[in-house]
N, CA, C and O atoms as a CHARMM CRD file, in Angstrom:
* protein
*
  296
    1    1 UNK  N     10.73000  16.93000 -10.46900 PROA 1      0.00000
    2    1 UNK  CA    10.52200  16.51500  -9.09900 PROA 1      0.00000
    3    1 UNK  C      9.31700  15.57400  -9.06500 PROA 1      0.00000
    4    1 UNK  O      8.27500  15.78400  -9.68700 PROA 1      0.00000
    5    2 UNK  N      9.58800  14.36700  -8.17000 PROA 2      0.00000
    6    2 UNK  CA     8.24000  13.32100  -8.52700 PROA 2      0.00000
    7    2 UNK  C      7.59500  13.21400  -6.90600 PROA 2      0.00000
    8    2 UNK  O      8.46900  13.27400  -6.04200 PROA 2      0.00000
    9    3 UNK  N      6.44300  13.09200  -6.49600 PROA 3      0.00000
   10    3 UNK  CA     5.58800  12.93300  -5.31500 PROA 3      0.00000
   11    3 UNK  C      5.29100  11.54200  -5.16700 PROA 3      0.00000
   12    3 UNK  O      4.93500  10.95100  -6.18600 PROA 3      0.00000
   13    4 UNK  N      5.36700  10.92100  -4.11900 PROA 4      0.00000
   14    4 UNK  CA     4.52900  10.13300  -3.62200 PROA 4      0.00000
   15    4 UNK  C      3.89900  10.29500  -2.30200 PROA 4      0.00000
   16    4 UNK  O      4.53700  10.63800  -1.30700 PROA 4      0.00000
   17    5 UNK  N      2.47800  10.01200  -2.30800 PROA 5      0.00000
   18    5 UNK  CA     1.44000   9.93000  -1.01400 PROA 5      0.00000
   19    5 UNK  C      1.00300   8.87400  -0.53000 PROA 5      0.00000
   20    5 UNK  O      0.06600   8.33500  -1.11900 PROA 5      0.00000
   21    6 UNK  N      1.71000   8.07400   1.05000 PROA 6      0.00000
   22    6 UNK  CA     1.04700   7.35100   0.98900 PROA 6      0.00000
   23    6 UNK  C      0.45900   7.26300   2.65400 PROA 6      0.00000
   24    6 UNK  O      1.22100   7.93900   3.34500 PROA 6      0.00000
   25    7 UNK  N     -0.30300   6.83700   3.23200 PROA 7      0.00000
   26    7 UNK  CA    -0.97000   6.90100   4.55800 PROA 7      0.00000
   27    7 UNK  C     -1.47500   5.46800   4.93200 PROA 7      0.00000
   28    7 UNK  O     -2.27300   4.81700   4.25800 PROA 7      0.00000
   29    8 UNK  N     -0.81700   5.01900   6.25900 PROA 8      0.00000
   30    8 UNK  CA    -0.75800   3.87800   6.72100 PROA 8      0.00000
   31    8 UNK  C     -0.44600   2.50900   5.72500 PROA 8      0.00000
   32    8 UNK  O     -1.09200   1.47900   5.53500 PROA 8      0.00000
   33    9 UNK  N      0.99300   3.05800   5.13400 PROA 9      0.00000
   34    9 UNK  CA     1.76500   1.96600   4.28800 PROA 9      0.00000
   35    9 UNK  C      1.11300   1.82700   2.87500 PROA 9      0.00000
   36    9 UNK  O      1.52100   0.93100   2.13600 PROA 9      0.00000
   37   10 UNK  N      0.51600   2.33400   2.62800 PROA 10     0.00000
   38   10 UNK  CA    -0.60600   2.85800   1.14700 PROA 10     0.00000
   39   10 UNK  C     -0.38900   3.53800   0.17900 PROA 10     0.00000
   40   10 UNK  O     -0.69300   4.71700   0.36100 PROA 10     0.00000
   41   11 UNK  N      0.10100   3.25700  -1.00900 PROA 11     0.00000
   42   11 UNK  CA     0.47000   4.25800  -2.05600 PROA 11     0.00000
   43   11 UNK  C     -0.86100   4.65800  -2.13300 PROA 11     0.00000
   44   11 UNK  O     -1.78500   3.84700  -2.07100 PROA 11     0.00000
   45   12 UNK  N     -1.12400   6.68000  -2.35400 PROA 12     0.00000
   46   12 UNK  CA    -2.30100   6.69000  -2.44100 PROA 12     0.00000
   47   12 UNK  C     -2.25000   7.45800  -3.65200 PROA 12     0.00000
   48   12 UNK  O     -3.16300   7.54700  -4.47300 PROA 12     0.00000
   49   13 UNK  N     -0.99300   8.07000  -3.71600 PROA 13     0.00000
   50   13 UNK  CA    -0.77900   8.54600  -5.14700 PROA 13     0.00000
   51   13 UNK  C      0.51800   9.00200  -5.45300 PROA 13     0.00000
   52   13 UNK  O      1.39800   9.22900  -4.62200 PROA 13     0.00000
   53   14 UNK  N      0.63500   9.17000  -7.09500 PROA 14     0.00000
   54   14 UNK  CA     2.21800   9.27300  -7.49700 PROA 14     0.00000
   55   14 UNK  C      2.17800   9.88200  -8.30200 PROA 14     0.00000
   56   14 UNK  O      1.29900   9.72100  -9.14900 PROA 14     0.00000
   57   15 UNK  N      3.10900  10.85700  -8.40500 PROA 15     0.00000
   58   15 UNK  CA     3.14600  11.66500  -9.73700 PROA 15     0.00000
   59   15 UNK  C      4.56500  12.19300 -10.03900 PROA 15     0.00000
   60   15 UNK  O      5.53500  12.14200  -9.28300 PROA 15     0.00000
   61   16 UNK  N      4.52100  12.58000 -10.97000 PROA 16     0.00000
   62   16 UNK  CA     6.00100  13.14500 -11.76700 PROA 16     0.00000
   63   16 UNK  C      5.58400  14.50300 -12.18800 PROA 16     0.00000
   64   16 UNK  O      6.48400  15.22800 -12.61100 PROA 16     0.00000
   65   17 UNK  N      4.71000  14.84400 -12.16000 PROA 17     0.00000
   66   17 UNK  CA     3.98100  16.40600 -12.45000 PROA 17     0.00000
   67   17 UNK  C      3.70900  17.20400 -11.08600 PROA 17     0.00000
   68   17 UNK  O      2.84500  16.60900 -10.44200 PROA 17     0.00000
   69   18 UNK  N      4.14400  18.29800 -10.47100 PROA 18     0.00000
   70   18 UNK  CA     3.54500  18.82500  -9.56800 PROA 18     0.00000
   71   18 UNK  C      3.50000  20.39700  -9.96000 PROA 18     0.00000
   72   18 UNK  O      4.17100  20.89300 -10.86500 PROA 18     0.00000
   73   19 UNK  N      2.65300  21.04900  -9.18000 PROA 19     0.00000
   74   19 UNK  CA     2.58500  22.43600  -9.15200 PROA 19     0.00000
   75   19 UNK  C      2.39600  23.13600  -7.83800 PROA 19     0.00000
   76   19 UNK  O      1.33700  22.86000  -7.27500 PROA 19     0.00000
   77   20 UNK  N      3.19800  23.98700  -7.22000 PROA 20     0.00000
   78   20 UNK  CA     3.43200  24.62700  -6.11400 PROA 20     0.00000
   79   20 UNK  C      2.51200  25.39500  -5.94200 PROA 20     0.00000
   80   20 UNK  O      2.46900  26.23100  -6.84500 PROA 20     0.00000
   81   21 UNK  N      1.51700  25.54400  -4.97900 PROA 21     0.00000
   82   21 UNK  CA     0.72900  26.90900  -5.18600 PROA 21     0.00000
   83   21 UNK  C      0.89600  27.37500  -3.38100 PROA 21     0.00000
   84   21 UNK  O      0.68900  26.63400  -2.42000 PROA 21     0.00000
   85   22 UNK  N      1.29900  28.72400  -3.36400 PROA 22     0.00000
   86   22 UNK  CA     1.44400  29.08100  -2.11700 PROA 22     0.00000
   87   22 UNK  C      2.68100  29.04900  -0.96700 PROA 22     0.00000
   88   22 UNK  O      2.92700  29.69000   0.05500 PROA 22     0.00000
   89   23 UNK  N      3.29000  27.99800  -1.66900 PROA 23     0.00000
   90   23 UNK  CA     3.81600  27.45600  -1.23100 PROA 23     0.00000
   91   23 UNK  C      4.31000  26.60700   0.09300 PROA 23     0.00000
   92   23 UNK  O      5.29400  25.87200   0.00200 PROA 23     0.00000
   93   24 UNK  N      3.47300  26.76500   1.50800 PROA 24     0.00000
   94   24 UNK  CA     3.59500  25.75000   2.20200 PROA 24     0.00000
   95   24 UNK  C      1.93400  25.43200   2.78600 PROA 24     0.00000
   96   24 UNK  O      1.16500  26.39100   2.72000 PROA 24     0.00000
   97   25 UNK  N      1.61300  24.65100   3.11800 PROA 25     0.00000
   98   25 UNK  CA     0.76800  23.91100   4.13300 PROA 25     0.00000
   99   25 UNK  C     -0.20200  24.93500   4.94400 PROA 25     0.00000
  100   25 UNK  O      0.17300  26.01300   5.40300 PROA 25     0.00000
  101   26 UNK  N     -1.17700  24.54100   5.01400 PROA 26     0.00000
  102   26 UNK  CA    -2.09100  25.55400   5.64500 PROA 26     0.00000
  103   26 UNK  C     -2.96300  24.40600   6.81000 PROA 26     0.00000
  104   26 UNK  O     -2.77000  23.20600   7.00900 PROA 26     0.00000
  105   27 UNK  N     -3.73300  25.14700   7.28600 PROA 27     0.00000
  106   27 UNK  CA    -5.01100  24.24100   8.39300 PROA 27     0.00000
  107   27 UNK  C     -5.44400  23.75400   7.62700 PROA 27     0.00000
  108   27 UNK  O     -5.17300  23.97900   6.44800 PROA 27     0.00000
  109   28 UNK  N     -6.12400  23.06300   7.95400 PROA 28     0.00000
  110   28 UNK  CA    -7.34700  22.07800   7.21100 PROA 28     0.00000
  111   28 UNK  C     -8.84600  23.27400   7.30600 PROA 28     0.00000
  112   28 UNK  O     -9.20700  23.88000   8.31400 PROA 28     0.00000
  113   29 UNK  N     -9.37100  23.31500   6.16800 PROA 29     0.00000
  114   29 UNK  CA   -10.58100  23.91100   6.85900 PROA 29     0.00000
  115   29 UNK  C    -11.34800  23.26800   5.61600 PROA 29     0.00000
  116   29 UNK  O    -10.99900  23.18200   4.43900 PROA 29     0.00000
  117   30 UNK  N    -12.65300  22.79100   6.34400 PROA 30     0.00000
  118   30 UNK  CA   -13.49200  22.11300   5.30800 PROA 30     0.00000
  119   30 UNK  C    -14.32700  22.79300   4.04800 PROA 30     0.00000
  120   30 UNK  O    -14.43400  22.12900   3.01700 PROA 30     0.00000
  121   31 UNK  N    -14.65800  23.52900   4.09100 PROA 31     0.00000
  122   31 UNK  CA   -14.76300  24.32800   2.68100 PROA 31     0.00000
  123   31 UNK  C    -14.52000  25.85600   2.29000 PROA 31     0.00000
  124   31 UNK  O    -15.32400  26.78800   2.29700 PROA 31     0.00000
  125   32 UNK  N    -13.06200  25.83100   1.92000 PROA 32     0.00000
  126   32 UNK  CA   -12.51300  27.01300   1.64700 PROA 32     0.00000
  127   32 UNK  C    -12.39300  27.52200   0.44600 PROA 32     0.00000
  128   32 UNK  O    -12.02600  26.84100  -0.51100 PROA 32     0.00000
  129   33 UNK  N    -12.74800  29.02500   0.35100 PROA 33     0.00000
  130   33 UNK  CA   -12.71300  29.49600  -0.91600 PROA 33     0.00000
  131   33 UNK  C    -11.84600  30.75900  -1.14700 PROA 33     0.00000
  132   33 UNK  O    -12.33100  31.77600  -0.64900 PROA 33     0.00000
  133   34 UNK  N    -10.27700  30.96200  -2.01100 PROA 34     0.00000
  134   34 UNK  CA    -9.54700  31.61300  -2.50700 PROA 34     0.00000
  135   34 UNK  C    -10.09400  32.53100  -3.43400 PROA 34     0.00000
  136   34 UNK  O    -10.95000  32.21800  -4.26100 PROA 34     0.00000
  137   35 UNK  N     -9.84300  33.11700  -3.36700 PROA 35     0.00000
  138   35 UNK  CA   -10.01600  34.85100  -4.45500 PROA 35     0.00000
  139   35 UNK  C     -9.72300  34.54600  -5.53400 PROA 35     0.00000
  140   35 UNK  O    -10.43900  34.76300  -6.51100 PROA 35     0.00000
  141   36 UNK  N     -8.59500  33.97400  -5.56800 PROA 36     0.00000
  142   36 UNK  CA    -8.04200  33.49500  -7.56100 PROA 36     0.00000
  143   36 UNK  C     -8.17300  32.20200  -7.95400 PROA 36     0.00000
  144   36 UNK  O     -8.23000  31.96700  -9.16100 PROA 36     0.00000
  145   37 UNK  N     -8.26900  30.71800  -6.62300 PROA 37     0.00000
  146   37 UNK  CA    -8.75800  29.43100  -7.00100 PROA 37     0.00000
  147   37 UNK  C     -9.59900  29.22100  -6.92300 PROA 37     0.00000
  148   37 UNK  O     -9.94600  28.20100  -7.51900 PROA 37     0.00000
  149   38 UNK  N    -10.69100  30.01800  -6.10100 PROA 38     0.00000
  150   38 UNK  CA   -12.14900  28.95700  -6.31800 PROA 38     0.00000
  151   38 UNK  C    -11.93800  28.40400  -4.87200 PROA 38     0.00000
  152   38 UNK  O    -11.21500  28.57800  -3.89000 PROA 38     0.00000
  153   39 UNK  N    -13.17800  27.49800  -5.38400 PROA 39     0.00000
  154   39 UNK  CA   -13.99300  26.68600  -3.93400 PROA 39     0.00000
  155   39 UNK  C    -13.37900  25.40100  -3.99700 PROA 39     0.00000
  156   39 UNK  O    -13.54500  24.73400  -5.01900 PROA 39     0.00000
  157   40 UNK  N    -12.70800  24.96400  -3.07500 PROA 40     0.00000
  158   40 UNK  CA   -11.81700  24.10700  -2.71000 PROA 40     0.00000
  159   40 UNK  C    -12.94800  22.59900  -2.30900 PROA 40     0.00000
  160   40 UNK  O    -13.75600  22.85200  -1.41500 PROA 40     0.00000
  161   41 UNK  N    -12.99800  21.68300  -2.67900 PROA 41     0.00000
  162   41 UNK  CA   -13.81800  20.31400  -2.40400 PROA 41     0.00000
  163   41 UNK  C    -12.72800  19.48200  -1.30200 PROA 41     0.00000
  164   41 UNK  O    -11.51700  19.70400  -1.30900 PROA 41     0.00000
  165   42 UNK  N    -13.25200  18.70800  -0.57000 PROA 42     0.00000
  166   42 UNK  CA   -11.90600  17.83400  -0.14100 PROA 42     0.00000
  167   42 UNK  C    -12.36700  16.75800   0.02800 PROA 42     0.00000
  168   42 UNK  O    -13.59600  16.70500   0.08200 PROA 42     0.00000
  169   43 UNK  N    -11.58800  15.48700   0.17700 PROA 43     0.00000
  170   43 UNK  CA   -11.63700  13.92000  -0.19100 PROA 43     0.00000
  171   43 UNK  C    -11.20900  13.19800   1.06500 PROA 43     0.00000
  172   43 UNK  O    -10.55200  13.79100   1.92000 PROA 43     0.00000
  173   44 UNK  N    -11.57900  11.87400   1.20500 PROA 44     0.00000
  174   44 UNK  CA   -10.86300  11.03000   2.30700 PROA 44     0.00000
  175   44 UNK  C    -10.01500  10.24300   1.89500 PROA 44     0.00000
  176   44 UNK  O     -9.77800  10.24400   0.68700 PROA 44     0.00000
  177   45 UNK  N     -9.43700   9.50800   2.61100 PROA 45     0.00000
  178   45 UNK  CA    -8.67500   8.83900   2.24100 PROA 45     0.00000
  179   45 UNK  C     -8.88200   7.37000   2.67700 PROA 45     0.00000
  180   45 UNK  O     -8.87900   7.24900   3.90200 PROA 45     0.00000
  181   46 UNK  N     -9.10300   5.96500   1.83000 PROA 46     0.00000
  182   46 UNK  CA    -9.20400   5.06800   2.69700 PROA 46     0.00000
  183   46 UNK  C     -7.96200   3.84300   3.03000 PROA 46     0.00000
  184   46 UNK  O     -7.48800   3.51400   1.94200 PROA 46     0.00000
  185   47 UNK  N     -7.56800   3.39000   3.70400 PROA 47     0.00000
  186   47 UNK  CA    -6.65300   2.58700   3.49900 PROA 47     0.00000
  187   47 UNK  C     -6.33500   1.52900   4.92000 PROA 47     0.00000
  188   47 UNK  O     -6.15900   1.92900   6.07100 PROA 47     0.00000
  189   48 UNK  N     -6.32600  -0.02300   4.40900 PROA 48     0.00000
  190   48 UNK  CA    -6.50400  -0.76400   5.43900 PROA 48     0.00000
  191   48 UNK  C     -7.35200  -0.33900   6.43400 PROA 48     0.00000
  192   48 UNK  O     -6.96200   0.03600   7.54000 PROA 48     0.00000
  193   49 UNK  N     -8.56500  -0.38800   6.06000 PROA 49     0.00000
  194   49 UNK  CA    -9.73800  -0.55000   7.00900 PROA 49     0.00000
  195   49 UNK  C     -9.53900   1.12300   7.98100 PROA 49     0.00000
  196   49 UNK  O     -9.97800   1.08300   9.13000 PROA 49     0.00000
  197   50 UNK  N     -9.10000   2.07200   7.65300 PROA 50     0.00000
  198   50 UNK  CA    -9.58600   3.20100   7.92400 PROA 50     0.00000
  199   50 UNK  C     -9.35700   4.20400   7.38700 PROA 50     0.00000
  200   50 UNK  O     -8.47900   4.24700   6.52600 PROA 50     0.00000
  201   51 UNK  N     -9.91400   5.05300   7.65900 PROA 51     0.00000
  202   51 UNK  CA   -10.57800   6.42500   7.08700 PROA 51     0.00000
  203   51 UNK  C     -9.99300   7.62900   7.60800 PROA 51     0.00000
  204   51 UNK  O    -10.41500   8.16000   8.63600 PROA 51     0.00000
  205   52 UNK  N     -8.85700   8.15900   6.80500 PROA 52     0.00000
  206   52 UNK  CA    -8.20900   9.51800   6.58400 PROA 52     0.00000
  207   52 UNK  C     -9.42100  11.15000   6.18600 PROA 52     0.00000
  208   52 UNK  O     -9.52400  11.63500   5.06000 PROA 52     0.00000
  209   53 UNK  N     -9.85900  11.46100   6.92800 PROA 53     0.00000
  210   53 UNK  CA   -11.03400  12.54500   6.49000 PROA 53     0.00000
  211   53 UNK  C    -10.25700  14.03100   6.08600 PROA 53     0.00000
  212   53 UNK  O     -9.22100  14.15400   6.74000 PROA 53     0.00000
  213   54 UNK  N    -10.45400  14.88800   5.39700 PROA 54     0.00000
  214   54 UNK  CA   -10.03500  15.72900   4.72200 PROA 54     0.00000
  215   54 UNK  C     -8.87300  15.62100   4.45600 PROA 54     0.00000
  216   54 UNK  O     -8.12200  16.58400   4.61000 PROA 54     0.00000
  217   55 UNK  N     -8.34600  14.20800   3.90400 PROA 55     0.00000
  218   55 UNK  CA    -6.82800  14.11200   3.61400 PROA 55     0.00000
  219   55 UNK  C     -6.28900  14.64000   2.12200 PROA 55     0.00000
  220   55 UNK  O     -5.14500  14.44300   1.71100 PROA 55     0.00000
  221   56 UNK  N     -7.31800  15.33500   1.40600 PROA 56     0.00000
  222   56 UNK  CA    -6.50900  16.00400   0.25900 PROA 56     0.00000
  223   56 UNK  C     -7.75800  17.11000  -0.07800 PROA 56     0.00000
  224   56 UNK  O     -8.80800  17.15600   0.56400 PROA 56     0.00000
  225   57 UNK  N     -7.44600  17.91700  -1.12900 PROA 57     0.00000
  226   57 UNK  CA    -8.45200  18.70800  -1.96600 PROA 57     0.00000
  227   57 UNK  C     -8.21000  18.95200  -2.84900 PROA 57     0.00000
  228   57 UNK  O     -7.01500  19.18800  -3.03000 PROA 57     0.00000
  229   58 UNK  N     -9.12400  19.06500  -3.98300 PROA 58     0.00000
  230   58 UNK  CA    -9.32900  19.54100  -5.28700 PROA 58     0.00000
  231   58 UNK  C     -9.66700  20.82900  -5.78500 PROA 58     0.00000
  232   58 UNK  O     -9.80200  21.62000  -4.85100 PROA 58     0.00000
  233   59 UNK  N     -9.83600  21.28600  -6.78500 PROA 59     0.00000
  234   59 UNK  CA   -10.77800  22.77700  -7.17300 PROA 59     0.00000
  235   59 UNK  C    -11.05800  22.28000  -8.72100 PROA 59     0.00000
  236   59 UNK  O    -10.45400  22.64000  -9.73100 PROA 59     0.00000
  237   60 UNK  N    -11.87300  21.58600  -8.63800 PROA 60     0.00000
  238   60 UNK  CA   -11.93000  21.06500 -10.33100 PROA 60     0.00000
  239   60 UNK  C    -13.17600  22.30400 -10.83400 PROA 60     0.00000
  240   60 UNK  O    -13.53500  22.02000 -11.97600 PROA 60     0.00000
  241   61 UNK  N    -13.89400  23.53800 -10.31700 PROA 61     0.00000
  242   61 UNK  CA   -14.28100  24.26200 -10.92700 PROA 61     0.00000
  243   61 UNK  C    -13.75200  25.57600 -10.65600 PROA 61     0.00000
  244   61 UNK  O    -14.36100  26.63300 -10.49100 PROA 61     0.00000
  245   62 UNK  N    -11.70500  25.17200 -10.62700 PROA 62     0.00000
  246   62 UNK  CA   -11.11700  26.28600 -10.17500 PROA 62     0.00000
  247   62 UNK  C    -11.46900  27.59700 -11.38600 PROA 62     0.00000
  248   62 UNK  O    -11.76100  27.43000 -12.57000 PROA 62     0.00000
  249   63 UNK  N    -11.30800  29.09500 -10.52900 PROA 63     0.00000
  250   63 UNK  CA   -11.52300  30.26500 -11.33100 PROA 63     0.00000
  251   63 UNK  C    -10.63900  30.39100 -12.31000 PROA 63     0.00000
  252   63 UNK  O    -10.07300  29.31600 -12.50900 PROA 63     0.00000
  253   64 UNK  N    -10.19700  31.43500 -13.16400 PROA 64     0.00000
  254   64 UNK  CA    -9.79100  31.46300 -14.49500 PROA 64     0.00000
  255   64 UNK  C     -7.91300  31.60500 -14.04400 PROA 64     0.00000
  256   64 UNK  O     -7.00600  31.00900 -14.62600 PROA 64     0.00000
  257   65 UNK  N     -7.77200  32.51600 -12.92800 PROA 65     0.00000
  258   65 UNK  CA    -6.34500  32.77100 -12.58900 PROA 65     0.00000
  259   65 UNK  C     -5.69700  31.13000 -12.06700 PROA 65     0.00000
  260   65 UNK  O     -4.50500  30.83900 -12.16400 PROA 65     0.00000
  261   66 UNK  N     -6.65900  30.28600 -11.57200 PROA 66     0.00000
  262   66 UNK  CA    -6.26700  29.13900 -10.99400 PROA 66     0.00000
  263   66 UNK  C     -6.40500  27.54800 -12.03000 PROA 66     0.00000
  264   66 UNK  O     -6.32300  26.35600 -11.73400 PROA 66     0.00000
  265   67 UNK  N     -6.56900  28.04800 -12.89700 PROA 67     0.00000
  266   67 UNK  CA    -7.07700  26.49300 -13.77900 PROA 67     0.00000
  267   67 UNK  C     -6.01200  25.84100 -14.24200 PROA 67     0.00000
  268   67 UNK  O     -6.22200  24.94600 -15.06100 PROA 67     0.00000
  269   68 UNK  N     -4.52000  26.15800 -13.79600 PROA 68     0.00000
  270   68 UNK  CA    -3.60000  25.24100 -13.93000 PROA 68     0.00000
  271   68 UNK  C     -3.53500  23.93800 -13.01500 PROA 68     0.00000
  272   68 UNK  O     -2.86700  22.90700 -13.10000 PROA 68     0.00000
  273   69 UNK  N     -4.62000  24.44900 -11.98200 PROA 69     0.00000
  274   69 UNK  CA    -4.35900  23.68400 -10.44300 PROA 69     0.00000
  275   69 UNK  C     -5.55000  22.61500 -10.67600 PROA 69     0.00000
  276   69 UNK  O     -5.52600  21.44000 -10.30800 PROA 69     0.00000
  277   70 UNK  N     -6.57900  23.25500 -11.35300 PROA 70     0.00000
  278   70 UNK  CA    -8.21600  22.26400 -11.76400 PROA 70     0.00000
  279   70 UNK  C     -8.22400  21.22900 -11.91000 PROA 70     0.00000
  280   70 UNK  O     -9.31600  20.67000 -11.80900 PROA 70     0.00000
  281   71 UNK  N     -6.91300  20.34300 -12.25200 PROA 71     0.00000
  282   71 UNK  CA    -6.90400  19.21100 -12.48500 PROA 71     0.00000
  283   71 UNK  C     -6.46700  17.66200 -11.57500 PROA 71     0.00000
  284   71 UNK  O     -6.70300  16.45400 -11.60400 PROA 71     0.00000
  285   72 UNK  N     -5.43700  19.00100 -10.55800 PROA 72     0.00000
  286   72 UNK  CA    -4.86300  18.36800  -9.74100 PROA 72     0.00000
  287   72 UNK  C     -5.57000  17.79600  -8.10100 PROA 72     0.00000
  288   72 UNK  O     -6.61800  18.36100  -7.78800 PROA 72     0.00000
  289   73 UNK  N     -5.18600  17.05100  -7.40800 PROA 73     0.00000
  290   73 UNK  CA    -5.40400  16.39800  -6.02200 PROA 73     0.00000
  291   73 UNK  C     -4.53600  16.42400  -5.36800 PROA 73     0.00000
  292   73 UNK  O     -3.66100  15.56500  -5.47700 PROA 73     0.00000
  293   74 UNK  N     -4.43200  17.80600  -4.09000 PROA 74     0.00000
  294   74 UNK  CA    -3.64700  17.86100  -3.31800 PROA 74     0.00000
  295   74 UNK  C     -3.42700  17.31900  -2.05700 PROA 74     0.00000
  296   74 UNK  O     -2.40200  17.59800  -1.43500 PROA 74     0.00000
């Protein structure tokens, strides 16, 4: 299965690798921390002159149950 992200006509990213965790969509909350992933960071997004704010997150110092996810940008 392959992803693409893109926001206001913007490839912002593409991949052919994904990993499901949870499986659907949650609130936005600006710094959240999971029991088995860790402390969640989050990113903006910029594209044609504006600014997408908490439009993805990371856990790049995800915990030991979650380090399949450490690498990824959701």
């Amino acid at each position: 299965m392959a992803a693409r992200v893109t926001w206001d006509g913007v490839v912002l990213a593409e991949s052919d690798r994904l990993e499901v965790v949870e499986g659907s969509p949650r609130p936005s909350e600006t710094h959240p921390v999971c029991g088995w992933k860790g402390a969640a960071g989050y990113l903006h997004a910029a594209a044609g002159g504006k600014l997408d704010r908490d439009s993805a997150w990371a856990r790049p110092d995800a915990k030991e149950a979650g380090r399949r996810i450490a690498r990824f940008v959701a």
